[in-house]
N, CA, C and O of each residue as an XYZ file, in Angstrom:
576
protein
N    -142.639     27.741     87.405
C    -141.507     27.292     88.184
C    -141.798     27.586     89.646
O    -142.222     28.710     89.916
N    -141.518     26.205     91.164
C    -142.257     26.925     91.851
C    -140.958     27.232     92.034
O    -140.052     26.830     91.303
N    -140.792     28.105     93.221
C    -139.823     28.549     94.374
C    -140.158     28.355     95.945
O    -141.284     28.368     96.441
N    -138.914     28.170     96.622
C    -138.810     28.003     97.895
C    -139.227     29.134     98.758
O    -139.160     30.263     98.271
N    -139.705     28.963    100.137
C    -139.648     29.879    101.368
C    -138.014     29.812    101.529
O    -137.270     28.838    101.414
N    -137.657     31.431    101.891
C    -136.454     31.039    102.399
C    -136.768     31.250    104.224
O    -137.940     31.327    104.593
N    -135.606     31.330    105.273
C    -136.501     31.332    106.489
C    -136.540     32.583    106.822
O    -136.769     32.666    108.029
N    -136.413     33.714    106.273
C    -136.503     35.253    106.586
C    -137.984     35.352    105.699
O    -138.572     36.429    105.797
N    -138.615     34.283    104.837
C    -139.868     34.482    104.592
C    -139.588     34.934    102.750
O    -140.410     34.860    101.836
N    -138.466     35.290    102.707
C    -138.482     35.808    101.320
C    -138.641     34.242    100.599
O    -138.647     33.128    101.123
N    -138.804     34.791     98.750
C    -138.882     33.792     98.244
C    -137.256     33.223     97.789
O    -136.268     33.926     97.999
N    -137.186     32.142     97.280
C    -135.521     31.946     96.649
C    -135.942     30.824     95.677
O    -136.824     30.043     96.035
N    -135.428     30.716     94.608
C    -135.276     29.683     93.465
C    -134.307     29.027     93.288
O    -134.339     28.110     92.468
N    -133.007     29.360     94.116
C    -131.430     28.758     94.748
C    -131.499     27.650     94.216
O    -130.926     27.335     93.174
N    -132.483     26.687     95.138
C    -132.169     25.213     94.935
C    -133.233     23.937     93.841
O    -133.136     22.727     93.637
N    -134.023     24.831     93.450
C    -134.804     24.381     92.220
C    -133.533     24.750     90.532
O    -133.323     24.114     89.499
N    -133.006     26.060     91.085
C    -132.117     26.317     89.855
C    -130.854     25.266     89.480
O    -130.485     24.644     88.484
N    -130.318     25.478     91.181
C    -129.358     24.379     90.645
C    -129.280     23.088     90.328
O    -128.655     22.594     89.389
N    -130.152     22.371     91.409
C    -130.936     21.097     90.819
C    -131.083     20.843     89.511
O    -130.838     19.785     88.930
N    -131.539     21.968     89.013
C    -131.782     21.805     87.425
C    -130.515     22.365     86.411
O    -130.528     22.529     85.191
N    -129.612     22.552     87.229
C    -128.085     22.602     86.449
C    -127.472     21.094     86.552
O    -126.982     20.477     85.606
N    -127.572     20.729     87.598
C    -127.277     19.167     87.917
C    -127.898     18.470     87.126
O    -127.173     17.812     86.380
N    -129.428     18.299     86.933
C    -130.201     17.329     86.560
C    -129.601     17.448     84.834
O    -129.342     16.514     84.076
N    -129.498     19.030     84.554
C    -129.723     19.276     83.032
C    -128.289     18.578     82.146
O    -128.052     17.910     81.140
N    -127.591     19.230     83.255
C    -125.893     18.873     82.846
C    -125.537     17.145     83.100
O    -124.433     16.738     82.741
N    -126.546     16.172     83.739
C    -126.089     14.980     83.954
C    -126.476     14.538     82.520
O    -125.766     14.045     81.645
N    -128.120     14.925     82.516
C    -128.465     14.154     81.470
C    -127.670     14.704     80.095
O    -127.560     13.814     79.251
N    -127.207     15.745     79.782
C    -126.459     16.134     78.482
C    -125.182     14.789     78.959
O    -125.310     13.703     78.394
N    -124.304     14.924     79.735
C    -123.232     13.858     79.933
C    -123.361     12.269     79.401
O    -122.612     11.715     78.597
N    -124.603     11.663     80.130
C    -125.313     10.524     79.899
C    -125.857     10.699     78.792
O    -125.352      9.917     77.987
N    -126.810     11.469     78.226
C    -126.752     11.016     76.333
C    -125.596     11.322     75.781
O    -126.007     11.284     74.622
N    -124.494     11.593     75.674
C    -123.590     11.774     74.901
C    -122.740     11.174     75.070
O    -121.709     11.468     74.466
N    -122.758      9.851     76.125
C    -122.242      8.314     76.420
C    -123.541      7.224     75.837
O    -123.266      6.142     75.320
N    -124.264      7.472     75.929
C    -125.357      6.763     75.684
C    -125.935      6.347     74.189
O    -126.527      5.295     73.950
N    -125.650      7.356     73.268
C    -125.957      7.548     71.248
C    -124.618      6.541     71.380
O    -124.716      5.338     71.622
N    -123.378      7.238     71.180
C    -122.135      5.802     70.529
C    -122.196      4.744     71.506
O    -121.638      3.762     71.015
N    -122.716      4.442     72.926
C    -122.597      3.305     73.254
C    -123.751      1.937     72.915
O    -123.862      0.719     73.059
N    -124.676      3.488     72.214
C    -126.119      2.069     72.054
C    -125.779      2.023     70.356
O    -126.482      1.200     69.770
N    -124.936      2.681     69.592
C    -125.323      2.622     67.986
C    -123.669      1.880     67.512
O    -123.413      0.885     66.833
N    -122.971      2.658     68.062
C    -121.703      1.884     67.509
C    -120.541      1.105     68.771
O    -119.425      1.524     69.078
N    -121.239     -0.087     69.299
C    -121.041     -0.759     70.346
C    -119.797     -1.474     69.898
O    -118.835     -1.591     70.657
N    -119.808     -2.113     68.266
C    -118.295     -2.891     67.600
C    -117.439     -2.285     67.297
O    -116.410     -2.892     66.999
N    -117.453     -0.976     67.236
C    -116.716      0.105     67.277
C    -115.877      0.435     68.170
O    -114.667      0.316     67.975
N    -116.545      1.051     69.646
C    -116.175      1.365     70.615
C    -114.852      0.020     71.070
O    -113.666      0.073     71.395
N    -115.733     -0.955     70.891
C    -114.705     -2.187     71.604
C    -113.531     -2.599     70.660
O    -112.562     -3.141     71.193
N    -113.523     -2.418     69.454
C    -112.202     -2.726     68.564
C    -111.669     -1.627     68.838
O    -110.479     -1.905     68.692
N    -111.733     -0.058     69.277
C    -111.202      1.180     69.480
C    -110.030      0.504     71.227
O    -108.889      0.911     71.449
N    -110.606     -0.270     71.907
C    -110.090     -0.268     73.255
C    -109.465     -1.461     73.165
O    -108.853     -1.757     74.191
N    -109.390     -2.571     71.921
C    -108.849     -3.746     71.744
C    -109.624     -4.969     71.711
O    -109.110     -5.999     71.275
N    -110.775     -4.945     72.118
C    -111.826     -5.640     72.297
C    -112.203     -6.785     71.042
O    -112.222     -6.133     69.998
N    -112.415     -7.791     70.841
C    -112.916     -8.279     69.605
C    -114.439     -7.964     69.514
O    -115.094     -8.295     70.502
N    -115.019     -7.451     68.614
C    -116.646     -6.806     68.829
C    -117.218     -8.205     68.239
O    -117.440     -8.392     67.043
N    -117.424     -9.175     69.290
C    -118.563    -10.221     68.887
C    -118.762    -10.811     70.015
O    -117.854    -10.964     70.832
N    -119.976    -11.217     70.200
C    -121.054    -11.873     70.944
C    -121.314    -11.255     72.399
O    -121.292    -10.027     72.316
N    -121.500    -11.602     73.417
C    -121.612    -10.927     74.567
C    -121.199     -9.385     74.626
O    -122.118     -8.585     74.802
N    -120.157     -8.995     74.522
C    -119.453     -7.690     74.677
C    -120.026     -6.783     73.913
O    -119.732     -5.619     74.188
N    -120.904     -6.993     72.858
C    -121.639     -5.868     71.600
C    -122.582     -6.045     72.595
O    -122.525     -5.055     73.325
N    -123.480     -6.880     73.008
C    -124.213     -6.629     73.395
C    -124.445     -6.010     74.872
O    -125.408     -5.334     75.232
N    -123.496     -6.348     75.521
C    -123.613     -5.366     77.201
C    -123.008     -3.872     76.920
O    -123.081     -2.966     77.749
N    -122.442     -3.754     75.723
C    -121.961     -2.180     75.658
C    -123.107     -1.691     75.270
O    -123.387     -0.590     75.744
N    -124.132     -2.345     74.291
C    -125.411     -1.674     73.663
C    -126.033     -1.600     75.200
O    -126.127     -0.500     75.745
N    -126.439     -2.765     75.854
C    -127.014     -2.378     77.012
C    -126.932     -1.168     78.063
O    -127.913     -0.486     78.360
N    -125.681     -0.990     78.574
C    -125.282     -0.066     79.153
C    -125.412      1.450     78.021
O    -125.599      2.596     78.428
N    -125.283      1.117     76.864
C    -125.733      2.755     76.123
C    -127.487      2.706     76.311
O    -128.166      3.713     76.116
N    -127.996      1.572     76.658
C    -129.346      2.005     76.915
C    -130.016      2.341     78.417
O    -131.096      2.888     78.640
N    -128.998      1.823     79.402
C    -128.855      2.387     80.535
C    -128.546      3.974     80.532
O    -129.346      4.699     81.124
N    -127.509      4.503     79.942
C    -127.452      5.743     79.958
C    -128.409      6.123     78.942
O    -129.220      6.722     79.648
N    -128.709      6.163     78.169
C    -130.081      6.989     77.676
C    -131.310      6.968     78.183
O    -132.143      7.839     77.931
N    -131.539      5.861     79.018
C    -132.665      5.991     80.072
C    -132.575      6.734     81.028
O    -133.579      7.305     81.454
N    -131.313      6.912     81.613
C    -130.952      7.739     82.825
C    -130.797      9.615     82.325
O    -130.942     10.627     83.012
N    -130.505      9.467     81.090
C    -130.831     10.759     80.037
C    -131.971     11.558     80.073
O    -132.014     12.753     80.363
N    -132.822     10.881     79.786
C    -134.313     10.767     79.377
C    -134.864     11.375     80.816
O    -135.308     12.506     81.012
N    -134.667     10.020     82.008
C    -135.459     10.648     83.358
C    -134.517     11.843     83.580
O    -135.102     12.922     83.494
N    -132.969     11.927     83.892
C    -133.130     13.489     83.811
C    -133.114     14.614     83.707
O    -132.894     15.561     84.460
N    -133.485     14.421     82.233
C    -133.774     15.702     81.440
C    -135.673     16.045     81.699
O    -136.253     17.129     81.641
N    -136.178     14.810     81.952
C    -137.779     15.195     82.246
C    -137.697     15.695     83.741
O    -138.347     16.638     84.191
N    -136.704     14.836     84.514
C    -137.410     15.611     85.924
C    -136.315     16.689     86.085
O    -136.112     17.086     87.232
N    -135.635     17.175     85.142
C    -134.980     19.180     85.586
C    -135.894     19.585     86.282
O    -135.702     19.616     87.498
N    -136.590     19.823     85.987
C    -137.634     20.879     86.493
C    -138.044     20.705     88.199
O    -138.047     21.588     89.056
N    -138.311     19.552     88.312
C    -138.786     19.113     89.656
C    -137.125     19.469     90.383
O    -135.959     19.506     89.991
N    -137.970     19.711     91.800
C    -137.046     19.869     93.252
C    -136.483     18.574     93.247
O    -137.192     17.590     93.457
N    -135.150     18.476     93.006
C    -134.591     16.556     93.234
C    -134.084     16.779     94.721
O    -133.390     17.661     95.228
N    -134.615     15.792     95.158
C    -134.040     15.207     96.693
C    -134.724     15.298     97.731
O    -134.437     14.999     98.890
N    -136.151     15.953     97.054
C    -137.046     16.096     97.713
C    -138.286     14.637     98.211
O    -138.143     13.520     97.714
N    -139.237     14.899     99.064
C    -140.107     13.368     99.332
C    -140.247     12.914     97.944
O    -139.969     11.736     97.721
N    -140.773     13.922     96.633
C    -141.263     12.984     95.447
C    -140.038     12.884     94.721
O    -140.191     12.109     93.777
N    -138.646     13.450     94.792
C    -137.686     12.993     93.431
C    -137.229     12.133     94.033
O    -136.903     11.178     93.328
N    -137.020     12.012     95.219
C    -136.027     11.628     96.340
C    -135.473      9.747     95.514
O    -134.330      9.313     95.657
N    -136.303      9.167     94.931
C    -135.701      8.555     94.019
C    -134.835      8.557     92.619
O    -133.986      7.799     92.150
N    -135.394      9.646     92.225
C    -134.499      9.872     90.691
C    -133.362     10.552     91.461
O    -132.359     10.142     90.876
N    -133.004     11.274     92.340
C    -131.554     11.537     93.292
C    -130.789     10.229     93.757
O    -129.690      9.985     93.258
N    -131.309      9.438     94.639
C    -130.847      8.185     94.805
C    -130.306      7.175     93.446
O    -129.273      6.508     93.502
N    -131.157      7.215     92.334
C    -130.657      6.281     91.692
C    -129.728      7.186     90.766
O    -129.064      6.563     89.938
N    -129.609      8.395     90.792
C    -128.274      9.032     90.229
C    -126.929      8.742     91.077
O    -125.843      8.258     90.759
N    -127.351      9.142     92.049
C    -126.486      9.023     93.357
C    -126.061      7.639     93.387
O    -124.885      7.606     93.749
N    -126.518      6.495     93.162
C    -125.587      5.190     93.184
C    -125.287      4.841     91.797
O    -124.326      4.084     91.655
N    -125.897      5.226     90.741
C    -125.032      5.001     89.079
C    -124.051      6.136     89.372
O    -123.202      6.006     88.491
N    -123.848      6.753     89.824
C    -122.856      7.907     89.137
C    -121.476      7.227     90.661
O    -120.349      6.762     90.488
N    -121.928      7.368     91.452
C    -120.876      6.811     92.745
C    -120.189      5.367     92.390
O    -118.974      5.174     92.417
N    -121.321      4.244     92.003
C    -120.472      2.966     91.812
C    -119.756      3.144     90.448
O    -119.131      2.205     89.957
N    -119.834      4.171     89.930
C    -118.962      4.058     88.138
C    -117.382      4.953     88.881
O    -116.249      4.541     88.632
N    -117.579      5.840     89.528
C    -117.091      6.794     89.916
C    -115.608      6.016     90.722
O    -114.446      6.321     90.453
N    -116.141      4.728     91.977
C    -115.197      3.973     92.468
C    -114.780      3.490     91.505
O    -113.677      3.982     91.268
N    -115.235      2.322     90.343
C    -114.550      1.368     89.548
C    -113.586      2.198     88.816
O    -112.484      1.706     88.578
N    -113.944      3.807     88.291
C    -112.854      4.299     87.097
C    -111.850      4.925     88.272
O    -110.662      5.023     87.963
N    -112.126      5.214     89.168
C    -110.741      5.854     90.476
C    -110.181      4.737     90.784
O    -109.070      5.027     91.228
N    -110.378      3.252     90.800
C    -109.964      2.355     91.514
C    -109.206      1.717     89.905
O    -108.041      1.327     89.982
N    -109.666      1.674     89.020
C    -108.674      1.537     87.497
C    -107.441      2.348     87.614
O    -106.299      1.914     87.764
N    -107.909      3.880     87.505
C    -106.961      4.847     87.805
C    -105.251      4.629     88.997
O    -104.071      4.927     88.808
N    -105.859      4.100     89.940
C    -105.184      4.280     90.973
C    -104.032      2.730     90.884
O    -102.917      2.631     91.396
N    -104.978      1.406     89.846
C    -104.492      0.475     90.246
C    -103.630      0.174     88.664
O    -102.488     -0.285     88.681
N    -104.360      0.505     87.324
C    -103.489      0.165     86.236
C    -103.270      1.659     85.075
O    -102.153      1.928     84.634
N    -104.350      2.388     84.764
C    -104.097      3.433     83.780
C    -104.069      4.461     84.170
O    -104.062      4.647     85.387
N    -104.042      5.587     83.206
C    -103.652      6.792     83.628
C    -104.235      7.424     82.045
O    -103.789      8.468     81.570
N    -105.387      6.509     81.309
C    -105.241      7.745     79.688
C    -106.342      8.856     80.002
O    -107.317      8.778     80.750
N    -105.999      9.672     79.390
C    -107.005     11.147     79.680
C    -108.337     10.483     79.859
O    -108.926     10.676     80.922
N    -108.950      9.623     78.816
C    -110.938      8.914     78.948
C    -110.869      8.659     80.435
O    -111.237      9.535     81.219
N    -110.506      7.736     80.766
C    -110.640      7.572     81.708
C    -110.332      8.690     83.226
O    -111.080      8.712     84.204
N    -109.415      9.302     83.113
C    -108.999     10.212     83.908
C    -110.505     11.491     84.070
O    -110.998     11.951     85.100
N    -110.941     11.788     82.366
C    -111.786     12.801     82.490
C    -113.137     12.473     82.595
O    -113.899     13.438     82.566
N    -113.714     11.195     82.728
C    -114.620     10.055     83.160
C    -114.629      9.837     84.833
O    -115.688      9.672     85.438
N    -113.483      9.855     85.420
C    -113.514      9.743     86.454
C    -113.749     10.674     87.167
O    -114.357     10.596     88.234
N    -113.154     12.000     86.510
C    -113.336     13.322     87.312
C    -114.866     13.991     87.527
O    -115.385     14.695     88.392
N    -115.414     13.217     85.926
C    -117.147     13.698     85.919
C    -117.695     12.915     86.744
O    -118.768     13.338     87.173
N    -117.455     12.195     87.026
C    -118.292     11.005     87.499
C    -118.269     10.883     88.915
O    -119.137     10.201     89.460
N    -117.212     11.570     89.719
C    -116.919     11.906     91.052
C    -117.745     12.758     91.511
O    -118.429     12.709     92.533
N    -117.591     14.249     90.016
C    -118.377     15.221     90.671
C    -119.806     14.455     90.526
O    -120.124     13.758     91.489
N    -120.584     14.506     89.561
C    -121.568     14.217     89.720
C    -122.150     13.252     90.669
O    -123.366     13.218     90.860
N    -120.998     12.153     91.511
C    -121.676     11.739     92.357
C    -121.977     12.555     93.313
O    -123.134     12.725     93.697
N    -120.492     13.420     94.018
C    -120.813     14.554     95.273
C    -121.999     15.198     94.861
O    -122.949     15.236     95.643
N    -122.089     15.776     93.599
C    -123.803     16.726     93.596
C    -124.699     15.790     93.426
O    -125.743     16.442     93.435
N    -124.994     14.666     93.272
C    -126.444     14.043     93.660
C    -126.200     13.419     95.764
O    -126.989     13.629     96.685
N    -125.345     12.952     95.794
C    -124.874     12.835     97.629
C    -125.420     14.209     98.314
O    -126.237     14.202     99.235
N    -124.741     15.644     97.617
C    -125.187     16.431     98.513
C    -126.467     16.920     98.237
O    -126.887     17.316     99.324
N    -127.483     17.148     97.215
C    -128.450     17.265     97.069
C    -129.568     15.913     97.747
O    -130.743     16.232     97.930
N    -129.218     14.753     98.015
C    -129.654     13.386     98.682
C    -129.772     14.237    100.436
O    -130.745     14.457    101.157
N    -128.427     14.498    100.588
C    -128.519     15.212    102.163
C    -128.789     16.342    102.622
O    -128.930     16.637    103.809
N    -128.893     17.195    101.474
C    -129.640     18.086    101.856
C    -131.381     18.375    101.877
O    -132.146     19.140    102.465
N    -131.492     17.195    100.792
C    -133.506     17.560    100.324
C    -133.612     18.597     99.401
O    -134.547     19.396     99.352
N    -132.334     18.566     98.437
C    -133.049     19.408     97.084
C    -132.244     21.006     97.355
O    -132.483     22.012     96.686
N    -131.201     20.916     98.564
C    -130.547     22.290     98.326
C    -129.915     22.721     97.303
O    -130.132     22.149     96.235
N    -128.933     23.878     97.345
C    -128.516     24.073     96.231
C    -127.145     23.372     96.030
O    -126.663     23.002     97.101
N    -126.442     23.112     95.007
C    -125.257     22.355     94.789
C    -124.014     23.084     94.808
O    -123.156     22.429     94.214
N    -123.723     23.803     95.099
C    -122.909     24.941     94.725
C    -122.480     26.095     94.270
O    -121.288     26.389     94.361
């Protein structure tokens, strides 16, 4: 594991640790949207009213394979410094999946519902945008 210079010269692991609370805790979030949205897609949509046939099975499977890809990268890059010159992409593309989901379920919220999924969807999805934003502006500091 490496660690940082801090500027008194000591060493610190601050912002490799939390990074990897962020990275570890997104990807647990995102696979555990990602298994029922890629396996039981006719499910999910007769659960919300949906008729489960043709198009709609298939963009819910899609999007469960969006989040298990986004799972996958990151749970592999925990480890790495995110927001740094080399993650500085796997931060960014957290940072705009987690921000544009984040407006659409606050902007639902604000304009027609109010049920807990959505409410506790929105609240994850906020934070996790602020901790990939502030790890984006800082270069891999710590998150909190």
């Amino acid at each position: 594991m490496s660690q940082e210079k801090s500027t008194d010269g000591e060493e610190s692991s601050a912002g490799l640790l939390n990074t990897k609370l962020v990275m570890t805790s997104s990807a647990l979030f995102l696979g555990v949207l990602g298994v029922p949205t890629s396996f039981f897609a006719p499910e999910i949509l007769e659960y919300y009213g949906t008729p489960p046939e043709g198009v709609e099975v298939l963009f819910v499977k899609a999007a469960g394979a969006m989040y298990l890809g986004f799972a996958i990268l990151n749970w592999m890059a925990r480890g790495n410094i995110i927001g740094g010159i080399y993650s500085r992409p796997v931060a960014l593309g957290n940072f705009f999946h987690f921000a544009v989901v984040a407006v659409m379920l606050l902007k639902r919220l604000i304009l027609e519902s109010h049920s807990a999924i959505i409410v506790i969807a929105a609240v994850a999805y906020t934070v996790f945008a602020c901790c990939f934003g502030y790890i984006i502006s800082t270069g891999g500091q710590s998150c909190g």
